[in-house]
ZATORLO-691409 format. One record per atom (N, C-alpha, C, O): residue in one letter; atom name; x, y, z. Coordinates in nm, 4 decimals. Layout:
! residues N
rest, atom, east, north, up
A, CA, X, Y, Z
...
***
This chain:
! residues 151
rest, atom, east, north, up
X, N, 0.0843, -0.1190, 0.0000
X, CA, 0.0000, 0.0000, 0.0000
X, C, 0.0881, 0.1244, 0.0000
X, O, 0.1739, 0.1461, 0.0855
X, N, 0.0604, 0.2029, -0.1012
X, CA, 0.1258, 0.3154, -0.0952
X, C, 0.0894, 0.4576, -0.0036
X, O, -0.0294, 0.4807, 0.0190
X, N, 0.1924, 0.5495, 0.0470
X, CA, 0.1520, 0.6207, 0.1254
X, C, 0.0999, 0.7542, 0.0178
X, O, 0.1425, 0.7855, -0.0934
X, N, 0.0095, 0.8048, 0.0880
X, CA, -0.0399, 0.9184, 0.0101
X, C, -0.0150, 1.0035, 0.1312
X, O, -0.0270, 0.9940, 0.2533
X, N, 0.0563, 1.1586, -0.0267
X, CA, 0.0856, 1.2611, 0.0342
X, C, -0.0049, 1.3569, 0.0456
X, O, -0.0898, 1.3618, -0.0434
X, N, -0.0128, 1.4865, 0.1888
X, CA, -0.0835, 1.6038, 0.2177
X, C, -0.0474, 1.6994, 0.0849
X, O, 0.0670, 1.7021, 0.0396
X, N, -0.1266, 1.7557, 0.0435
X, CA, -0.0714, 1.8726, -0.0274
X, C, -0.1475, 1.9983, 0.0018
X, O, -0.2441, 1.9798, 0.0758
X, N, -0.1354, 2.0748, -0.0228
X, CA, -0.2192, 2.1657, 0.0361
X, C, -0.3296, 2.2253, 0.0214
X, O, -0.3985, 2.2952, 0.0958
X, N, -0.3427, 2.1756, -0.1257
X, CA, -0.4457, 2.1756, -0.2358
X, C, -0.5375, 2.1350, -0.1422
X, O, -0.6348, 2.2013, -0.1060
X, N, -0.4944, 1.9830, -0.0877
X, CA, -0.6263, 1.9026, 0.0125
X, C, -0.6790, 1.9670, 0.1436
X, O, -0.7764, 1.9300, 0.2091
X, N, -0.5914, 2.0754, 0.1698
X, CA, -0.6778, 2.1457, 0.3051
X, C, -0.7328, 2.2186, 0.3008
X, O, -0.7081, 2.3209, 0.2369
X, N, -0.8742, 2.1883, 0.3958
X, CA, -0.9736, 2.2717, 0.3985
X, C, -1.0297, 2.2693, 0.5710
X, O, -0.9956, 2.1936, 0.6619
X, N, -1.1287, 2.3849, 0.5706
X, CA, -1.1737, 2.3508, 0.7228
X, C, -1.2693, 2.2607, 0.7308
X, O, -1.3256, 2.2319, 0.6252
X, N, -1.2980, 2.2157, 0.8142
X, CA, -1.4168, 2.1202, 0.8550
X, C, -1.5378, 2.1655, 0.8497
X, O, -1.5757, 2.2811, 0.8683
X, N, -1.6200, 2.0397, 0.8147
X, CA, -1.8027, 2.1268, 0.7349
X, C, -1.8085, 2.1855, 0.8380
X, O, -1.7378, 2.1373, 0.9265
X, N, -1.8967, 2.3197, 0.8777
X, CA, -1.9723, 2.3818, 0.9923
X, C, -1.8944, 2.4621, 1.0530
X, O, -1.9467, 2.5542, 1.1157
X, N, -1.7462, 2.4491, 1.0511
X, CA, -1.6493, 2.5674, 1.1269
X, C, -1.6636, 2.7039, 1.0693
X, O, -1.6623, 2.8060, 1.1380
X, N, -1.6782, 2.7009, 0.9313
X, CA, -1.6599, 2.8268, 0.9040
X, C, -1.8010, 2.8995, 0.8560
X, O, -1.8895, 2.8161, 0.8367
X, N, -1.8361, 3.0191, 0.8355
X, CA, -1.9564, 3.0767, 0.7780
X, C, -1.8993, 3.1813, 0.7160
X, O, -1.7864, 3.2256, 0.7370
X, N, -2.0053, 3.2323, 0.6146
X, CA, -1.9989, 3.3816, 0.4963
X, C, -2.0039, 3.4955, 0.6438
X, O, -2.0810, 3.4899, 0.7396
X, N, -1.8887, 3.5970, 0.6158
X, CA, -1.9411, 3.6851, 0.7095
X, C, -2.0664, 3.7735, 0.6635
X, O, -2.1298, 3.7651, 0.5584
X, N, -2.0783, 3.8312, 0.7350
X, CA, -2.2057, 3.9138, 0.7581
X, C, -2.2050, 4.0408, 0.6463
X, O, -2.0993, 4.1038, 0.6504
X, N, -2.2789, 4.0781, 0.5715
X, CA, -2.2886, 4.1877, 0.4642
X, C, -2.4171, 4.3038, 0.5039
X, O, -2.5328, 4.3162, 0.4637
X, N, -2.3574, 4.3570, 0.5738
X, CA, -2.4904, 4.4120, 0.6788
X, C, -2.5141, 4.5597, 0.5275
X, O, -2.4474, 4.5690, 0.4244
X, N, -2.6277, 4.6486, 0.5730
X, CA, -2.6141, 4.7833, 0.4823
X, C, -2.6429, 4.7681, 0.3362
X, O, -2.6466, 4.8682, 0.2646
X, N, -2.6680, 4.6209, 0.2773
X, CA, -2.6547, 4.6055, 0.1770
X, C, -2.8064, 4.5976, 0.0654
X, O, -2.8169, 4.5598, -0.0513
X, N, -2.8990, 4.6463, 0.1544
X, CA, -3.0522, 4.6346, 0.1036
X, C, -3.0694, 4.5135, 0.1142
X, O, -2.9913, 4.4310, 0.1616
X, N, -3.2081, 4.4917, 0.0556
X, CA, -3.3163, 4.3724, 0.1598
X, C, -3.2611, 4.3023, 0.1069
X, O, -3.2525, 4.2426, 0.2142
X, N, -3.1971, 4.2290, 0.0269
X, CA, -3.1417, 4.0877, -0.1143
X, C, -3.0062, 4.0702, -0.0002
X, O, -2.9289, 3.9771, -0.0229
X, N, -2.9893, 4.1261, 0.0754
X, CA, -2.8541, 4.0990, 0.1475
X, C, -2.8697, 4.0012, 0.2648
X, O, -2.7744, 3.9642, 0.3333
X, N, -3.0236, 3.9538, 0.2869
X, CA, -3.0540, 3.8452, 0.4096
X, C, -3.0656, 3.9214, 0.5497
X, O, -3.0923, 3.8691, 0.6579
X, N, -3.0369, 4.0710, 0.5215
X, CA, -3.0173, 4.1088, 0.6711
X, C, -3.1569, 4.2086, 0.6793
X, O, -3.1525, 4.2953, 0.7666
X, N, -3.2417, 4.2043, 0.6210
X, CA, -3.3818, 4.2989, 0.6003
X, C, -3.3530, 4.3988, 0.5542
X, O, -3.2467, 4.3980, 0.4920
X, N, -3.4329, 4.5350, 0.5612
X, CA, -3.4116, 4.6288, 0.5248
X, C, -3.3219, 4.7398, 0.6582
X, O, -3.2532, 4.8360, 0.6241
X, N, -3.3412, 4.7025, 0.7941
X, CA, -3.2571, 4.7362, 0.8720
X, C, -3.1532, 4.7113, 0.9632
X, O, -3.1341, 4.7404, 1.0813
X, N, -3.0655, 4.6239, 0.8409
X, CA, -2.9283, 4.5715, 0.8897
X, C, -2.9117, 4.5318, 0.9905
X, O, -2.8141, 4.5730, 1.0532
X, N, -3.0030, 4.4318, 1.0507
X, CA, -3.0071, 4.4002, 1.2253
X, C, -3.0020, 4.4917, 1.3237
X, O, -2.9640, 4.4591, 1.4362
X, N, -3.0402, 4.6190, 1.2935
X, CA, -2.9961, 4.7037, 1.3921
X, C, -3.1775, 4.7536, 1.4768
X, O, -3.1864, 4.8073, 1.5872
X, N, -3.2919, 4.7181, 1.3916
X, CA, -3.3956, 4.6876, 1.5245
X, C, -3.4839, 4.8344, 1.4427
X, O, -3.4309, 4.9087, 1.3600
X, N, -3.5785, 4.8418, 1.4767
X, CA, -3.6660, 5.0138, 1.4376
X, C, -3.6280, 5.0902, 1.5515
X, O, -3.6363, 5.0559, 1.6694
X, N, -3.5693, 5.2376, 1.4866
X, CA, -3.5971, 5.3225, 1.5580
X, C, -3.4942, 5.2956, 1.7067
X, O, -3.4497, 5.1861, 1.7410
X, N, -3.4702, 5.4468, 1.7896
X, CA, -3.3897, 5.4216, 1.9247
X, C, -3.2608, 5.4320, 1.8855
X, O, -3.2182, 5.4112, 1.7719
X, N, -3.1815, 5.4736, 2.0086
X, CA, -3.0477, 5.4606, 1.9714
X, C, -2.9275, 5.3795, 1.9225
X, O, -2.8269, 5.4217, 1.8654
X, N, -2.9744, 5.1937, 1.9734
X, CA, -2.9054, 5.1185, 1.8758
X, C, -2.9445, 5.1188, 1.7457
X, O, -2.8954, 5.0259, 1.6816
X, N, -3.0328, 5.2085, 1.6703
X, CA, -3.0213, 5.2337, 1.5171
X, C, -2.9391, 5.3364, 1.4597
X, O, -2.9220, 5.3360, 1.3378
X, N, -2.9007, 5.4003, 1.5119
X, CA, -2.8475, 5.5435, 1.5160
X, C, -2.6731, 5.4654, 1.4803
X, O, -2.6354, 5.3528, 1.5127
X, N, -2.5961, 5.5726, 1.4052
X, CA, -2.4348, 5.5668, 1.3688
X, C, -2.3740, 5.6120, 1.4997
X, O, -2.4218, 5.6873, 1.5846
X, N, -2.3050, 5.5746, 1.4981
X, CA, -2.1783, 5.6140, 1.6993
X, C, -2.2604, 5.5549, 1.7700
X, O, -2.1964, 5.5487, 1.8750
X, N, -2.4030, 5.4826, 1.8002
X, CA, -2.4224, 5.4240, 1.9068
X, C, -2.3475, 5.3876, 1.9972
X, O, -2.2754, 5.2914, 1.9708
X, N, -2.3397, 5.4347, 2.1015
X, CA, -2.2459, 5.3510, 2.2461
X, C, -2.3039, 5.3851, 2.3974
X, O, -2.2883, 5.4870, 2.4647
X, N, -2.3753, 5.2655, 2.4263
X, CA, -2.4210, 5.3059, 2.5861
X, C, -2.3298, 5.3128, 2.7212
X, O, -2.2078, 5.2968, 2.7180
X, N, -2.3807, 5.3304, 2.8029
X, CA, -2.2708, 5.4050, 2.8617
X, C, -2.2217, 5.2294, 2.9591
X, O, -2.2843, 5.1262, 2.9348
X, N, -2.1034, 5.2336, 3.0633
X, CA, -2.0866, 5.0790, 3.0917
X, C, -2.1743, 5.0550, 3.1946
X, O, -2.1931, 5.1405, 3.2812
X, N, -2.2339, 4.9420, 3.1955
X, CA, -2.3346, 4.9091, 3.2793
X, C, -2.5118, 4.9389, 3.2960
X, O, -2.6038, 4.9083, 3.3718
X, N, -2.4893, 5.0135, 3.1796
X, CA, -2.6315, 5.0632, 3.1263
X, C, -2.7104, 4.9394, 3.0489
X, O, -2.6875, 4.8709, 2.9492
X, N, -2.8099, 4.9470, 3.1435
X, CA, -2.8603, 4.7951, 3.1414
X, C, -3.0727, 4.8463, 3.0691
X, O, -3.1871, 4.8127, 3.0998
X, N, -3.0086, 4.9361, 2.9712
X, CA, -3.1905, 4.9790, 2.8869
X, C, -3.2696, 5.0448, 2.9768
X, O, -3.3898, 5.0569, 2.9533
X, N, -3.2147, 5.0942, 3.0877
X, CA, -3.2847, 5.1802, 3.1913
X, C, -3.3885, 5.1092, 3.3217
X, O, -3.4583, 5.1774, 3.3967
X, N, -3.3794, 4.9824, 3.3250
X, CA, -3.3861, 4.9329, 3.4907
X, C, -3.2684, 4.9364, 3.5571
X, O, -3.1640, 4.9481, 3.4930
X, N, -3.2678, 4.9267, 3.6949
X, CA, -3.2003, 4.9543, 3.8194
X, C, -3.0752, 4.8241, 3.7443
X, O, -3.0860, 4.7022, 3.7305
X, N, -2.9636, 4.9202, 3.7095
X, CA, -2.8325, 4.8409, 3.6516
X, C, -2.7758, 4.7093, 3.8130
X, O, -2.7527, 4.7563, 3.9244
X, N, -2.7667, 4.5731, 3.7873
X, CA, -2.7090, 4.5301, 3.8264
X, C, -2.6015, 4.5411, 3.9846
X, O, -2.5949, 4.4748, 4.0880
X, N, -2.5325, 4.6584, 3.9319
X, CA, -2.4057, 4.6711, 4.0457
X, C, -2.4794, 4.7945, 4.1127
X, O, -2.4348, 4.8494, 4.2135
X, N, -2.5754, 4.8266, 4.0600
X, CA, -2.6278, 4.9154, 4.2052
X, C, -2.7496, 4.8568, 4.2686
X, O, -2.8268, 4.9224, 4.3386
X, N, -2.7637, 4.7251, 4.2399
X, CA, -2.9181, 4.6369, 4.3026
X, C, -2.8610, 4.5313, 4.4321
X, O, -2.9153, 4.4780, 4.5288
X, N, -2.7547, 4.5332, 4.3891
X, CA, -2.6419, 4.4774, 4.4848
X, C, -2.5563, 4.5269, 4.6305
X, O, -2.4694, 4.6132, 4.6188
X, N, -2.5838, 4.4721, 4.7553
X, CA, -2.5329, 4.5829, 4.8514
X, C, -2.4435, 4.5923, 4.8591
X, O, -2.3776, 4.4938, 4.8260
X, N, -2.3726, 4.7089, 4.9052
X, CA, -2.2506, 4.7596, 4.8960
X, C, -2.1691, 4.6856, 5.0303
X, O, -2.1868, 4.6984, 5.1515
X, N, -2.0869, 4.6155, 4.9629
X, CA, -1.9678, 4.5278, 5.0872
X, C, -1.8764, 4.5941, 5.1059
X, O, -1.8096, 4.6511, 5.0196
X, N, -1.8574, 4.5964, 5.2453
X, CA, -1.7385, 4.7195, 5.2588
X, C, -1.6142, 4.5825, 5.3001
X, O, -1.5968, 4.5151, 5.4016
X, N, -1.5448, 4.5871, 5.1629
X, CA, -1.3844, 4.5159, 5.1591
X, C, -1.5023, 4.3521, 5.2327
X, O, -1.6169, 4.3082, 5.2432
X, N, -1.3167, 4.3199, 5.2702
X, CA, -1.3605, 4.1755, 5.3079
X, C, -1.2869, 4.1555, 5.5091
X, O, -1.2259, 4.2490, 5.5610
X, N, -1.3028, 4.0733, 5.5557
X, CA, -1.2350, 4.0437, 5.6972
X, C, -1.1131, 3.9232, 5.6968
X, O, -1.1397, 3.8130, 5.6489
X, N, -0.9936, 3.9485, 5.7468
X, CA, -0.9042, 3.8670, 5.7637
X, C, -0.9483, 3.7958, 5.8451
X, O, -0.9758, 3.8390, 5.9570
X, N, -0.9714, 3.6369, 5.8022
X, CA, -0.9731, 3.5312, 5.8615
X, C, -0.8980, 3.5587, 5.9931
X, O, -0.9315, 3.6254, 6.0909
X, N, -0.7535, 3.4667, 5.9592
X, CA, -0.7022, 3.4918, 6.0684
X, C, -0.5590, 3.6136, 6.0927
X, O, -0.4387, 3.6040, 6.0684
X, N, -0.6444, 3.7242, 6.1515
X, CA, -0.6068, 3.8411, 6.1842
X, C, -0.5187, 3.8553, 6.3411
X, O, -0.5755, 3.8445, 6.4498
X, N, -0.3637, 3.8824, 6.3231
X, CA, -0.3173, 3.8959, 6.4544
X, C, -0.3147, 4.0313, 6.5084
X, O, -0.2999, 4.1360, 6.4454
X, N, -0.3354, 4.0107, 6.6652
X, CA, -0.4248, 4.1617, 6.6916
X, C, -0.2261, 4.1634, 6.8130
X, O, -0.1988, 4.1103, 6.9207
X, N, -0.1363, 4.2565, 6.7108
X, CA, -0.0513, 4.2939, 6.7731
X, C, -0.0675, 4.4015, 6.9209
X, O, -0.1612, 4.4756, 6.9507
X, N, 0.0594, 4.3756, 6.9926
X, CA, 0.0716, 4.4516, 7.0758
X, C, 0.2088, 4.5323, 7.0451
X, O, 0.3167, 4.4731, 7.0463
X, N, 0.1990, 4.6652, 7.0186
X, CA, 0.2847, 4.7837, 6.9968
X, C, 0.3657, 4.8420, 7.1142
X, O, 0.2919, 4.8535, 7.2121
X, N, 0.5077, 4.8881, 7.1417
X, CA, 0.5495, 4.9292, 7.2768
X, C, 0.6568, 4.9609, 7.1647
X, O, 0.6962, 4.8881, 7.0736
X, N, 0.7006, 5.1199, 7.2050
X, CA, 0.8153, 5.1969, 7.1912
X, C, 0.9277, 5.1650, 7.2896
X, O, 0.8999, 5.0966, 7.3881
X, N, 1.0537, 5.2096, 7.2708
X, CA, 1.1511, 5.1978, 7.3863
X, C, 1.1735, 5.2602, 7.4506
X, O, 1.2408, 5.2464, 7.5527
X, N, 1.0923, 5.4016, 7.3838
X, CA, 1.0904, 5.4781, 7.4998
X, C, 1.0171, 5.4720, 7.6306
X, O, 1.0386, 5.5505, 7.7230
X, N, 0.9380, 5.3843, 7.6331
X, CA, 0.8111, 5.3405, 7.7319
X, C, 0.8670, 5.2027, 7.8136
X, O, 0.8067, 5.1388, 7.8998
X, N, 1.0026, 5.1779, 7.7578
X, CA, 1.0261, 5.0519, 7.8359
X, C, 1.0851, 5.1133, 7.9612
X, O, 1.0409, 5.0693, 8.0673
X, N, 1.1630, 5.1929, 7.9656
X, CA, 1.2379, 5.2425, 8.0993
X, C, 1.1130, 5.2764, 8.2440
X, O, 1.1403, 5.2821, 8.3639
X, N, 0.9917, 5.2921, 8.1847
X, CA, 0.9029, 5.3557, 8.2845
X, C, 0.8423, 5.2078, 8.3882
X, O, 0.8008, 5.2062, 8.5040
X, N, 0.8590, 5.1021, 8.2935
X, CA, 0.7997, 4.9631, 8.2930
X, C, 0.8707, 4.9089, 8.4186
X, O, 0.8126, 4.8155, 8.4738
X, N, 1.0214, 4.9641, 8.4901
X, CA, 1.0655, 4.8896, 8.5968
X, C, 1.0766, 4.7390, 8.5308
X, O, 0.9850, 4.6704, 8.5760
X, N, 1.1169, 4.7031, 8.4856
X, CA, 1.1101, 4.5249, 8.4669
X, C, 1.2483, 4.4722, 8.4181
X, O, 1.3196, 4.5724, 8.4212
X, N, 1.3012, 4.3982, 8.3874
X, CA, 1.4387, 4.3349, 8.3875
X, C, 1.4082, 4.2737, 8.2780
X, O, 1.4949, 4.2792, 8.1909
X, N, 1.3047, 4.2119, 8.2512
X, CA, 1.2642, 4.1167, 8.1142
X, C, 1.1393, 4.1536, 8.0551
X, O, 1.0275, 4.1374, 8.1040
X, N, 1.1709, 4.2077, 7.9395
X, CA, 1.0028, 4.2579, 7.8712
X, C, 0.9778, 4.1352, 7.7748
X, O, 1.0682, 4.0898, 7.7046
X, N, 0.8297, 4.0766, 7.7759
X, CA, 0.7879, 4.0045, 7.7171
X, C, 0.6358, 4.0219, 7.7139
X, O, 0.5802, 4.1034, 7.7874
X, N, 0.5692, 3.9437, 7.6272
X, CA, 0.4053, 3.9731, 7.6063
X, C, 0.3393, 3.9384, 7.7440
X, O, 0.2545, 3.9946, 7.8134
X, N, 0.4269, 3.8002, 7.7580
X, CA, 0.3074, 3.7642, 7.9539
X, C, 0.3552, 3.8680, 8.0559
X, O, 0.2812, 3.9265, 8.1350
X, N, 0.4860, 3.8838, 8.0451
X, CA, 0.5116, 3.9740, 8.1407
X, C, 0.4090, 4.1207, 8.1363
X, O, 0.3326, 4.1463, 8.2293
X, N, 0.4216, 4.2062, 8.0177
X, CA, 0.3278, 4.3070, 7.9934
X, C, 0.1729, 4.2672, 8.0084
X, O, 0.1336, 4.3495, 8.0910
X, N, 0.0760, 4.1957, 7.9781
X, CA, -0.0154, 4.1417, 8.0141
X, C, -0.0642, 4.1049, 8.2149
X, O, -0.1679, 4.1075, 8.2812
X, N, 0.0935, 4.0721, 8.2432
X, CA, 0.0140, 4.0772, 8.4320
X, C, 0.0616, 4.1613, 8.4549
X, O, 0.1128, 4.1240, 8.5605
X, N, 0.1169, 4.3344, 8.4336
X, CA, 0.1444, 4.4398, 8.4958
X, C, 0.0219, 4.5348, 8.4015
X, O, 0.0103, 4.6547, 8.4268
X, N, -0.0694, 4.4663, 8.2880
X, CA, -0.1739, 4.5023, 8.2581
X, C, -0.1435, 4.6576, 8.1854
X, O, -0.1916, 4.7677, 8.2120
X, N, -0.0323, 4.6113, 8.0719
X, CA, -0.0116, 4.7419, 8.0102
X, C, -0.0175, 4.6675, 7.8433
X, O, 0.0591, 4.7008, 7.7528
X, N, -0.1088, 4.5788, 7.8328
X, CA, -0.1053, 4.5596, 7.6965
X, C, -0.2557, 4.4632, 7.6815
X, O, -0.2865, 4.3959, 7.7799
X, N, -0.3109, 4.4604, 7.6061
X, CA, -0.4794, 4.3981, 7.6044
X, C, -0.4410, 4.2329, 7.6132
X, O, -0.3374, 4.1904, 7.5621
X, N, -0.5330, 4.1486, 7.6812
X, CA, -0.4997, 4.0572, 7.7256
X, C, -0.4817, 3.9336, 7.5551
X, O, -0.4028, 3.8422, 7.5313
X, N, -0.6153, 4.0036, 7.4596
X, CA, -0.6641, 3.9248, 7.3645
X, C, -0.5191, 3.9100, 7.2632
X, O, -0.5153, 3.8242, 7.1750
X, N, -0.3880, 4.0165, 7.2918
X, CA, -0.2967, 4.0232, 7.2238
X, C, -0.2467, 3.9173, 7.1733
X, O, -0.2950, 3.8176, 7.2269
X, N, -0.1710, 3.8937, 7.0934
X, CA, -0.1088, 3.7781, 7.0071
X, C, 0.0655, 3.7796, 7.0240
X, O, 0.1399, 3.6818, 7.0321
X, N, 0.0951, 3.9010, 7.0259
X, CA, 0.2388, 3.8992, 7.0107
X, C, 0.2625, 4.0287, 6.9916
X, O, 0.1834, 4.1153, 6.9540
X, N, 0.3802, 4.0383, 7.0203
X, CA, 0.4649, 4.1698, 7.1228
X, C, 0.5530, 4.2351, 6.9917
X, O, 0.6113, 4.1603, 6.9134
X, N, 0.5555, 4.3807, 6.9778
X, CA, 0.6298, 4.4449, 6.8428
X, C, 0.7028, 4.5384, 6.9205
X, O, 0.6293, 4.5886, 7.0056
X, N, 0.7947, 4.5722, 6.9235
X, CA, 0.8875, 4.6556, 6.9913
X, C, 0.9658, 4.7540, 6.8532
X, O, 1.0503, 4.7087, 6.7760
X, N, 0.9122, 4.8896, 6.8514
X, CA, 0.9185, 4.9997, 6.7877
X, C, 1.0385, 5.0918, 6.8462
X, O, 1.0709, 5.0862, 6.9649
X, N, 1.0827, 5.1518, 6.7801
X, CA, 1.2173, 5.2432, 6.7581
X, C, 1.2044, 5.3637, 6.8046
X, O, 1.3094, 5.4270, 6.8160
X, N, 1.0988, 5.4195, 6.8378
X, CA, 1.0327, 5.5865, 6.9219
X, C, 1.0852, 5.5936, 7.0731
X, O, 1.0505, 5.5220, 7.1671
X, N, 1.1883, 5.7104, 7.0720
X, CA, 1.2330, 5.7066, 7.1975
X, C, 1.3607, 5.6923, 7.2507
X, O, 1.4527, 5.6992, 7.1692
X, N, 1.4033, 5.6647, 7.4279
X, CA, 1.5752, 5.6395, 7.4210
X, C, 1.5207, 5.5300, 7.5299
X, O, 1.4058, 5.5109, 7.5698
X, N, 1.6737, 5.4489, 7.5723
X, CA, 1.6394, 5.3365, 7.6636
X, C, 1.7515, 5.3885, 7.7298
X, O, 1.8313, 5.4578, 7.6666
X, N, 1.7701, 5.3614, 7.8634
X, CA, 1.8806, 5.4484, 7.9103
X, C, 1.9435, 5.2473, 8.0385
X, O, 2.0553, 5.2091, 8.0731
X, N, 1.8247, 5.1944, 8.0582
X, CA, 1.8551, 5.0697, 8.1492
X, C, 1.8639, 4.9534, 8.0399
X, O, 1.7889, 4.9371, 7.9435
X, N, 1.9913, 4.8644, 8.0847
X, CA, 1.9931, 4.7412, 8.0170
X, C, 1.8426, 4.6345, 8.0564
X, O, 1.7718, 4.6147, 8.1552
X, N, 1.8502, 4.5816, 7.9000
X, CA, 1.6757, 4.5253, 7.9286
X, C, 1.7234, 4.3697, 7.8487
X, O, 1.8245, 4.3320, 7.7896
X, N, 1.6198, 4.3208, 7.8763
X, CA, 1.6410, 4.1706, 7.7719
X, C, 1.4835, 4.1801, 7.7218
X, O, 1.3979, 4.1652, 7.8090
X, N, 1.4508, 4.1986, 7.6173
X, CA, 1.3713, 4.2004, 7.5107
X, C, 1.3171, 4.0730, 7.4891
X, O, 1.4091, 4.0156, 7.4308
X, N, 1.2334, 4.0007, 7.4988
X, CA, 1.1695, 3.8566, 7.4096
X, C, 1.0114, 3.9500, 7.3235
X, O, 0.9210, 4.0119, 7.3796
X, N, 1.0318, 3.9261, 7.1856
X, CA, 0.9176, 3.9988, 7.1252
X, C, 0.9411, 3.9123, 6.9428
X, O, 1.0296, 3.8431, 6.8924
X, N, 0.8506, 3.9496, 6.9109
X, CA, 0.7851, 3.8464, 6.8091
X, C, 0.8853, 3.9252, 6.6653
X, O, 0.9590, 3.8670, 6.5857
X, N, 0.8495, 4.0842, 6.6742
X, CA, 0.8977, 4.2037, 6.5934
X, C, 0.9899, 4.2387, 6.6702
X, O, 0.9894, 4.1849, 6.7809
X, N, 1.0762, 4.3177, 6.6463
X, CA, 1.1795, 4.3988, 6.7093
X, C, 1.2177, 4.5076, 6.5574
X, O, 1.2550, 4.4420, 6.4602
X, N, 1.2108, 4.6402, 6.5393
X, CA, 1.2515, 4.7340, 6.4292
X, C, 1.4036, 4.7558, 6.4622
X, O, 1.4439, 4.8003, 6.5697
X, N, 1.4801, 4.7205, 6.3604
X, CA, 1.6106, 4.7740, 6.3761
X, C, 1.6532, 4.8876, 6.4235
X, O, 1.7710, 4.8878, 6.4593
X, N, 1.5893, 4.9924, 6.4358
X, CA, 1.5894, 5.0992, 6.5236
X, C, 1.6374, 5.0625, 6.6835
X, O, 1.7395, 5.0885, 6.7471
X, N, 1.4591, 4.9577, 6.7292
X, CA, 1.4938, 4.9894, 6.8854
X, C, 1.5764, 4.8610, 6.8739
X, O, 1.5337, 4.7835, 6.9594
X, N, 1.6543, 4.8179, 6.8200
X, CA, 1.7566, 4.6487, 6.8156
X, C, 1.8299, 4.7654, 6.8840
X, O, 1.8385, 4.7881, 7.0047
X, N, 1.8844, 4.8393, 6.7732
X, CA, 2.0462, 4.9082, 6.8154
X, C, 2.0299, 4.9947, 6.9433
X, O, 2.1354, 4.9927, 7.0066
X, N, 1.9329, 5.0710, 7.0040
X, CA, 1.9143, 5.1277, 7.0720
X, C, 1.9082, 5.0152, 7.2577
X, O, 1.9609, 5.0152, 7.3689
X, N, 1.8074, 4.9400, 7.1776
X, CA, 1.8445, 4.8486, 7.2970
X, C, 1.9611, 4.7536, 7.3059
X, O, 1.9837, 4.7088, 7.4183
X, N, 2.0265, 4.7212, 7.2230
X, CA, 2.1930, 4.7097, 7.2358
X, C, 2.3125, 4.7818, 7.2728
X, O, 2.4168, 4.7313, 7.3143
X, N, 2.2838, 4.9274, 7.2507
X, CA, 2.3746, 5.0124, 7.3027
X, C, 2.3241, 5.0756, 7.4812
X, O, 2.3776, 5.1464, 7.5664
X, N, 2.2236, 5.0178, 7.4710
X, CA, 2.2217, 5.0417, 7.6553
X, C, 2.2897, 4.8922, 7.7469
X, O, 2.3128, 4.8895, 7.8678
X, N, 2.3060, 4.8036, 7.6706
X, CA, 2.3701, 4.6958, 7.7349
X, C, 2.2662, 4.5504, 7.7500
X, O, 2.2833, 4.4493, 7.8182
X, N, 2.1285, 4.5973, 7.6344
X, CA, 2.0110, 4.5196, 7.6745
X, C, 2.0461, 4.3864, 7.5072
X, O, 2.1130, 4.3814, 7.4040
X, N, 1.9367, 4.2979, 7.5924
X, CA, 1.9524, 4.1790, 7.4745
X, C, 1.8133, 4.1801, 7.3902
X, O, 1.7011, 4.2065, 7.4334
X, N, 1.8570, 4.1390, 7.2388
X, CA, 1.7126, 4.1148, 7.2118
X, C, 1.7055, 3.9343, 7.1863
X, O, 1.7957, 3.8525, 7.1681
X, N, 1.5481, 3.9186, 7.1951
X, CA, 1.5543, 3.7724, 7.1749
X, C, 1.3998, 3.7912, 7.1071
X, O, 1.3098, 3.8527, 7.1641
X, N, 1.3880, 3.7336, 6.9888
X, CA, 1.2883, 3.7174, 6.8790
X, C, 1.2189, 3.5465, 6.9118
X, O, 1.2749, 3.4381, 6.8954
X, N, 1.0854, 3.5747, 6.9601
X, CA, 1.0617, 3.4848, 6.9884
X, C, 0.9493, 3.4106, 6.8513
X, O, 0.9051, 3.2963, 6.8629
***
């Protein structure tokens, strides 16, 4: 059996893929009536037709039938606790940490974890345990003689 070759002669598209385009404007013998699909009368008959976005033929459009959601809610949202270094010296304490701040009742109990911010001077060596630490209060609480520890 011999192989038979493609040529190009032999390609074509497949029945039903393709259609005559559309010959709109062309009077009634053109299949499209006498008003080119465009309907009697109104502004989709009209040349430049363009409605405006979301203009839905004049009932209550869609995106305003819909209530207005304000954004969305973080699942799971950590509800930080914030402390400057300047506020640590007032604290009396030797070791700042979230439990520690929580039973001298200077930080909300529901807190998650402890951020230690750069606002301020530290003048007493401290040992730091906190979740955040800003390179700010790192160096600041290093140059008073204090440790940090990132828990």
């Amino acid at each position: 059996m011999a192989k038979e070759t493609i040529k190009l002669t032999d390609l074509k598209p497949a029945e039903g893929s393709t259609s005559k385009g559309k010959r709109v404007g062309r009077g009634r013998a053109s299949g499209m009536g006498k008003t080119s699909t465009r309907g009697h009368n109104g502004e989709g008959q009209r040349s430049g037709q363009s409605s405006k976005r979301g203009f839905e033929g004049g009932q209550m459009p869609n995106y305003r039938q819909l209530p207005k959601l304000k954004g969305f809610q973080i699942i799971n949202k950590r509800n930080w606790a914030e402390i400057n270094v300047g506020r640590l010296d007032a604290l009396n304490l030797k070791e700042i940490s979230l439990e520690s701040l929580k039973e001298i009742k200077k930080v909300h109990p529901s807190s998650d974890g402890l951020r230690v911010l750069g606002n301020g001077d530290l003048k007493s060596a401290l040992t730091v345990k906190a979740v955040y630490v800003s390179p700010s209060a790192k160096s600041k609480i290093e140059a008073a003689g204090g440790k940090v520890e990132l828990v």
